[in-house]
N, C-alpha and C positions, 0 to 999 in steps of 0.2 A: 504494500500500500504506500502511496507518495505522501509521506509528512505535511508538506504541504499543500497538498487540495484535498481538502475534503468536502463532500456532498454530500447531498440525498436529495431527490425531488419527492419525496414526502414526508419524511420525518429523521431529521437526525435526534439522535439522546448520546449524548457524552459526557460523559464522568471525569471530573480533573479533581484530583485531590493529591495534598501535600501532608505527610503523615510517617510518622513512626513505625510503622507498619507496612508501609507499601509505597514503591516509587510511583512517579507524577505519573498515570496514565492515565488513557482517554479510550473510552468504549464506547465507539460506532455502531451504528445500526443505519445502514446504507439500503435506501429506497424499500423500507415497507410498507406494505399495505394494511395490515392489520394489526392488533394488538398480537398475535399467535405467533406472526411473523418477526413482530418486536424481541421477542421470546429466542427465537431459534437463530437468527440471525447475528447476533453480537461477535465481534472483532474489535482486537485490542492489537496498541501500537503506541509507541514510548512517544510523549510530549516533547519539542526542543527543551530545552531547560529556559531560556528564556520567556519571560512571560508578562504581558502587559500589567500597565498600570489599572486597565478599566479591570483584568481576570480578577487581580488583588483585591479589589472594591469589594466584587460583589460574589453570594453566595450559589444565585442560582440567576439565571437568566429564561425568559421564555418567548419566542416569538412568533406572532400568526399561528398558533394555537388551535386545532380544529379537529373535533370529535364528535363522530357521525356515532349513533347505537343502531344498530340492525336486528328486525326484530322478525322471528318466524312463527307465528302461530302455525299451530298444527293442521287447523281447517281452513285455515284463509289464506290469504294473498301476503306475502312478505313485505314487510315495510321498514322503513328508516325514521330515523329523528335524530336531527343535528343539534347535538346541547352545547358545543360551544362553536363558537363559528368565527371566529380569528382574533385569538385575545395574544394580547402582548405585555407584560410586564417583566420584574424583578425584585428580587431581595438583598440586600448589601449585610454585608459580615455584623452581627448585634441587630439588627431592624425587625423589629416586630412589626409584620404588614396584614394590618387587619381586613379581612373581605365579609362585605354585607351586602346583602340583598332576598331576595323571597325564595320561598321556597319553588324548585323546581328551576333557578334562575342559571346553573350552571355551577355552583362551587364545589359541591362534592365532587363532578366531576372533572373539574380541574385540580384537585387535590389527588386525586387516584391517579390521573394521566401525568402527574410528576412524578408519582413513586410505582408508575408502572403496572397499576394496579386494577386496568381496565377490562371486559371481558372481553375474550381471547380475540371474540368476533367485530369487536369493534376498531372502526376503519378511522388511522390517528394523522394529520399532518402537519407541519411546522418546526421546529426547533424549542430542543428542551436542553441547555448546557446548565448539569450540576459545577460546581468548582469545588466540592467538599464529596464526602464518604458517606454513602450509609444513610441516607436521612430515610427516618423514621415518621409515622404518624400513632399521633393518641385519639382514639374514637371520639365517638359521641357516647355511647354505652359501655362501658367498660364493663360490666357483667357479662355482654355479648363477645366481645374480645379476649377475654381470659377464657382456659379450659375448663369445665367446673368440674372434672374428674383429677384434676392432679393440684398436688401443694405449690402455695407459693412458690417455695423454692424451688421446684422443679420448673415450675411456670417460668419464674425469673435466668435460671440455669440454660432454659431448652435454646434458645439462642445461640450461645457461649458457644452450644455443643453442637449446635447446625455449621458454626463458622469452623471449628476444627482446628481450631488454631490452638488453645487453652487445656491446661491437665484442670484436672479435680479442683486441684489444691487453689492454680490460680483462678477458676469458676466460683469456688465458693469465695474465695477473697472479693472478687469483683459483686459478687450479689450481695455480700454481707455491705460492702462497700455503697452502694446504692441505693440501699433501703435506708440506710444512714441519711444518706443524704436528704432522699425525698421521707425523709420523719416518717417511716414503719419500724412497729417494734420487731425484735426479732423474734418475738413470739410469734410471731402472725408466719412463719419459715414452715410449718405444718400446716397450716391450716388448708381450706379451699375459700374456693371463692364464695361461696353462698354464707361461706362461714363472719364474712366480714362486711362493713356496715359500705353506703356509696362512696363514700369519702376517700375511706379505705382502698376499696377498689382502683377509683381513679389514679390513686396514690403510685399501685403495682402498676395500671396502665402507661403512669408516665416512667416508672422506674425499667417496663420492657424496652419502653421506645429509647429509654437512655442507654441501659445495658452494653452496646456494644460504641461506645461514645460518638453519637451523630454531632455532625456542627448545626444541621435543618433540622426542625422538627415542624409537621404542619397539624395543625391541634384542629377539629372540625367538631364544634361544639363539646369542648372540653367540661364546660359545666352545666350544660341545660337540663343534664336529668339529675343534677344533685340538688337538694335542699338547699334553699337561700343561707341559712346558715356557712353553710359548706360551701359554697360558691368563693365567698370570699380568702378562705383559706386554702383553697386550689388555686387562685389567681397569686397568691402571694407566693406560692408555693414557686409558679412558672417563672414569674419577673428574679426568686432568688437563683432559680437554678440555669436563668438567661446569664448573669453578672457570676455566678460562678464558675460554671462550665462554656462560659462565651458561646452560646448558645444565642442561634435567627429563627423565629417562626414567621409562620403563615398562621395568620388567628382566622378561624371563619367563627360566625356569630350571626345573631339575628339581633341580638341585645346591641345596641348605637351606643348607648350609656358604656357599657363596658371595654367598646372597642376605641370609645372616646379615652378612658380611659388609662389604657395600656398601650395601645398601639401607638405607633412611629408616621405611619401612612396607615393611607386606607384606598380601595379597592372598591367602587360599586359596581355590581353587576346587577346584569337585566336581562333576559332571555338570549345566553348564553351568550353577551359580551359586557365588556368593560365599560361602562358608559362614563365614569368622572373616576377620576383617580386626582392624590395627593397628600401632602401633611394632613393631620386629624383637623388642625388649627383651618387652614384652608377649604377644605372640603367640608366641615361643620358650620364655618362662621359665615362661608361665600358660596353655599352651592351653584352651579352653575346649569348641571340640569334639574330637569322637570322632576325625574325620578326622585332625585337626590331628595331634592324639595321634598316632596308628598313622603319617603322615610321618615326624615326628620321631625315634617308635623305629627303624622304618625305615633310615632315615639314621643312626641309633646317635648325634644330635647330644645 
């Protein structure tokens, strides 16, 4: 493969990460068509060493963005629905970039089509460059996420031991390590999941998504099914372990207030595209679209 020209006329995804663990490389996926082909396809080829000032900035890039779902009922006629239809943004190294907009408007599935997560049959185009390893997502349900047949620890472990890198000893060091971090007892290393309250849950959900240390993580209603109580304690949880672990999300939310809140920028979407992007400050105090507007009053922010 030539270093320097790379293509795809429908989807590149490439991985650049600089790390202790593995030299700069970049994984290609040259002209797919579908999610299945995303899959089978991948080619890997060592990065020049030199590398821009704009790669450094930022975490992840994405451009002209576009995912068609293809859909086969058994008795009928096949059909399609394009849920995002040519979005472009980015994330810079520490930026929490919050994304809001209604339900069915595109953001889960710009969340899954960064981390790959689309099904098999759906048909992806544009440009997806990571610059960092590994990024993880924390659900919306974290009862749905966890196994409810095995402990904690295993829970937290199974990772470690997918990646194959890790003996025993440094497994259990890294999980004992991380539950520290995100405030679980280590009592809770037996238990299951039913066995523990939502809070808790969530807690394991963001300690899998850390486990294997991602620099991205993209959080898709991290708090909507916990208790108001608990809401706030989860949020503090994420902004600690942003400034600890130099940790960038993608916040998705429906909640304004909250995204006002925590977030760097923000993202509006509207039937699968981008309609206002910008600082919270910007984007709350001066909407510019119409959408944006009728959020806002909405939310009475």
């Amino acid at each position: 493969m030539n270093n320097n020209a790379i293509s795809a006329t429908n989807l590149d995804m490439m991985h650049l990460s600089s790390n202790d663990e593995a030299d700069l490389t970049v994984e290609v996926v040259k002209s797919p068509k579908t999610q299945a082909e995303i899959c089978q396809g991948n080619e890997k080829m060592i990065l020049p060493n030199s590398q821009s000032d704009k790669q450094e900035s930022y975490i992840l890039q994405v451009n002209n963005l576009q995912v068609e779902y293809i859909q086969k009922p058994l008795f009928s006629k096949m059909t399609s629905y394009k849920a995002l239809k040519g979005i472009s943004f980015s994330v810079k190294h520490g930026e929490i970039l919050g994304v809001v907009g209604e339900s069915g408007c595109g953001k889960s599935t710009m969340a899954k089509a960064v981390l790959g997560l689309l099904p098999v049959d759906s048909i992806v185009e544009g440009k997806i460059l990571h610059y960092s390893k590994r990024p993880q997502m924390v659900f919306q349900d974290p009862g749905g996420s966890l196994n409810p047949a095995k402990t904690i620890g295993w829970i937290l472990e199974e990772p470690l031991r997918i990646y194959g890198k890790y003996d025993a000893a440094e497994r259990k060091r890294r999980v004992l390590s991380i539950m520290e971090r995100t405030g679980l007892e280590l009592e809770l290393l037996n238990r299951k999941p039913n066995e523990l309250s939502g809070g808790q849950k969530q807690r394991v959900s963001i300690a899998c998504a850390l486990i294997q240390r991602p620099s991205l993580i993209i959080a898709d209603e991290p708090i909507s099914s916990l208790d108001v109580s608990i809401q706030g304690q989860i949020l503090e949880l994420l902004l600690e372990l942003r400034t600890h672990l130099d940790l960038s999300y993608i916040f998705i939310t429906h909640d304004l207030t909250v995204c006002y809140a925590i977030c760097d920028r923000v993202l509006v979407m509207y039937d699968g595209l981008i309609v206002e992007e910008g600082t919270v400050e910007q984007v709350y105090n001066a909407p510019k679209h119409e959408y944006t507007k009728m959020l806002l009053k909405a939310s009475q922010f």
